[in-house]
N, C-alpha and C positions, 0 to 999 in steps of 0.2 A: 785838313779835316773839317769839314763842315760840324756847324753846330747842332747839334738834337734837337727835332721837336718833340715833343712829348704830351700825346692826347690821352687823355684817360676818359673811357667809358664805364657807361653804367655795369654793362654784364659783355660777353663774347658775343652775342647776338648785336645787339648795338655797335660793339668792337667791328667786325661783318659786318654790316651793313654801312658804317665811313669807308673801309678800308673797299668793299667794291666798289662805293661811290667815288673815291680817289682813283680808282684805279680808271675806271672808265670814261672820266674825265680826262686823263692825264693820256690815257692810248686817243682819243677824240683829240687832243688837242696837237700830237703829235704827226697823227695825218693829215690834222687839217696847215701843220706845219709843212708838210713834202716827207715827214720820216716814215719806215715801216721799221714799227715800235717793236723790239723783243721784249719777253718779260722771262723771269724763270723766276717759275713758283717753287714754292715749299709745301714738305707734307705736318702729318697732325691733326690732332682735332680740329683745331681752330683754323686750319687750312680747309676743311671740310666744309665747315659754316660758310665761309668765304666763299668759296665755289660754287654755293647755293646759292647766295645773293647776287652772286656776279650773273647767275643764268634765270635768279626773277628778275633784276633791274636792267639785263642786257639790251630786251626790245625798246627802251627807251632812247637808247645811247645813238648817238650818230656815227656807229664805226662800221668799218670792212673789215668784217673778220678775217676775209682770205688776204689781206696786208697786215695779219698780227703774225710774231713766230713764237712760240714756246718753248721754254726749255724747263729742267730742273735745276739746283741747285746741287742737289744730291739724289742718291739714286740707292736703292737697295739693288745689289746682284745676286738675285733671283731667279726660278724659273717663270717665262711667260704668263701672268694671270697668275700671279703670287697676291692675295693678297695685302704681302709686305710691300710690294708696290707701291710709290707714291703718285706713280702714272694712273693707276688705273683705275683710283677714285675721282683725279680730275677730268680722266676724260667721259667718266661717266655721267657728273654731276655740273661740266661745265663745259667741255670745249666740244664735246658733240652737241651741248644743245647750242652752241650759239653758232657753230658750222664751223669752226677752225677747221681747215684742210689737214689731212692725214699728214701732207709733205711739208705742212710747214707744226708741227708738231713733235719735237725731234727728243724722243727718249732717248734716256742711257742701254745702251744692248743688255743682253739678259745671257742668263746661262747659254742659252740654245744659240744664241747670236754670236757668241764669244767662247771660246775655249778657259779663260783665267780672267781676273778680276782685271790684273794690268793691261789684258787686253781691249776688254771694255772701256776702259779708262783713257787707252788708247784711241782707240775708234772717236769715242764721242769728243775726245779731244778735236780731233782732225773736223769732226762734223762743225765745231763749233767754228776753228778756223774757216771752213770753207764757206757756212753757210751766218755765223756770226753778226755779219755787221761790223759795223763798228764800236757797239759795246750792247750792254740792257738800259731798255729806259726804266725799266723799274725791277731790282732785284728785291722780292720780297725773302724772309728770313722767319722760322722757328727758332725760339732759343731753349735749350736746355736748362734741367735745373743745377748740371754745373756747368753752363754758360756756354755751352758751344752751340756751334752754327753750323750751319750744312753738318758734314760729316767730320768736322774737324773740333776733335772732344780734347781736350787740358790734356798734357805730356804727351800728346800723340806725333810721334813724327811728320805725320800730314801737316802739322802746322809748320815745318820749315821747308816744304818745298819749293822750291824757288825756278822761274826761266820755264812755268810751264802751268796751262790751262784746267788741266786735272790731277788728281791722283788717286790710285788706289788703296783702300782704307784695307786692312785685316785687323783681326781682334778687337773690332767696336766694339765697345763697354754694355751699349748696347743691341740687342740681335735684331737682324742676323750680322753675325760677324762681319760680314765683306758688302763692302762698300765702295762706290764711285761719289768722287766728290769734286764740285771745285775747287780750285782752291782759292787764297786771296788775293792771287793774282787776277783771278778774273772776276770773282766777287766783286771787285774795285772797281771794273769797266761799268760804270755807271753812269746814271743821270740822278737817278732816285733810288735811296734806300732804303728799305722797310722794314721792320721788326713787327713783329705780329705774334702777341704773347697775351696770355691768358691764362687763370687760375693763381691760388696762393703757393700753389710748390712752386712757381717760378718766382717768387716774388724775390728772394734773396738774390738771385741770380741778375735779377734786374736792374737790382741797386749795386751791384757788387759793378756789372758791365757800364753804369752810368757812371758810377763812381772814378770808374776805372779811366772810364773814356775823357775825361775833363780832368784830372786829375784832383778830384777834389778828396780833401783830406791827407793828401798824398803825393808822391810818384804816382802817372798814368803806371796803371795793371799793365803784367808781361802777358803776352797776348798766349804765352805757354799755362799761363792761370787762368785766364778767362779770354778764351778765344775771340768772343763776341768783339772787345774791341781792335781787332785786326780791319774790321770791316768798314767803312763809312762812306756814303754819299757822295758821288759828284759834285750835284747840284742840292742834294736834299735830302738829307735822315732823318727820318719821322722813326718812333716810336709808338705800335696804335699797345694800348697797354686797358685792359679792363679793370675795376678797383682793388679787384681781391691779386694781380699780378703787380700794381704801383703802390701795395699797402705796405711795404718799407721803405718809399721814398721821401 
């Protein structure tokens, strides 16, 4: 388990603005190493910010966008142009403006693609193995205000799946109900892991997932109470945190 780093910012805007600055540095540094970088994003507000920043500060960067691959983390199963979608804000507001290639862009299937959630879940499984790599260079993360990640909320059976890349979520606490999700087995294929968290309703959750994760005050948290710490870093867990999100640590 790699250690936390833990940045705090002024406001989300700021928060957004490191966190594509990291980001763009970190896919530059990896092609100018021989890799072609995956990343899989998350959705949210504060993912929304991000995306914006990533498509003003892009023209700056030295990268090849058609050598990046995208995924999600989680996926609402939706019809096409749902906007519960967490695809269809980023490719409006980030990866068509910076030219990411349709084919290396790989949503979770949708209602029309898919007959059943497990289907879904299926399929994008299989995409991941075929067209994967060898892990994400950077898995970025939402967290909940009761601490979970991707689609994987406290007592939910998703969290013990085990020997497999995805699973399908039913009865999400919250909607829509059905869900595709990694899970932490592949959340773990990492280089970098990122938390990207904003606002005071998270702010318990924050402390509760840091607390959790270093066992401070305690036993490390059961990853069935607070999901978040099931996750961690390769080579590097940042924490990008704004003040009113790290105001009980």
């Amino acid at each position: 388990m790699t250690t936390p780093r833990i940045e705090v910012h002024d406001d989300d805007q700021a928060l957004a603005t490191a966190v594509a600055g990291e980001l763009l540095t970190r896919l530059a540094d990896a092609q100018a190493a021989g890799r072609v970088p995956h990343i899989a994003l998350t959705g949210g507000t504060i993912a929304e910010v991000v995306h914006r920043e990533l498509a003003r500060l892009a023209p700056g960067a030295e990268i090849d966008w058609t050598r990046v691959e995208v995924w999600w983390g989680d996926e609402r199963y939706v019809e096409p142009g749902s906007p519960d979608r967490n695809a269809g804000q980023a490719r409006e507001a980030f990866l068509a403006a910076v030219g990411v290639p349709d084919a290396h862009v790989h949503e979770v299937p949708t209602t029309t693609d898919c007959a059943s959630v497990e289907e879904a879940a299926t399929a994008y499984a299989e995409a991941l193995r075929e067209h994967g790599g060898a892990g994400f260079e950077v898995v970025m993360l939402g967290l909940g205000p009761d601490a979970h990640v991707a689609s994987l909320f406290p007592g939910h059976p998703a969290l013990d799946v085990r020997d497999a890349l995805t699973v399908a979520v039913h009865d999400s606490p919250k909607p829509p109900p059905e869900r595709v999700s990694l899970t932490f087995e592949a959340l773990n294929r990492n280089r970098a892991l990122w938390f990207l968290v904003s606002g005071e309703g998270k702010a318990e959750a924050v402390a509760r997932a840091l607390a959790g994760r270093t066992g401070a005050g305690g036993d490390v948290a059961d990853v069935h109470d607070v999901p978040a710490v099931g996750v961690t870093g390769g080579e590097e867990t940042i924490w990008f945190l704004d003040r009113a999100s790290a105001s009980r640590l």
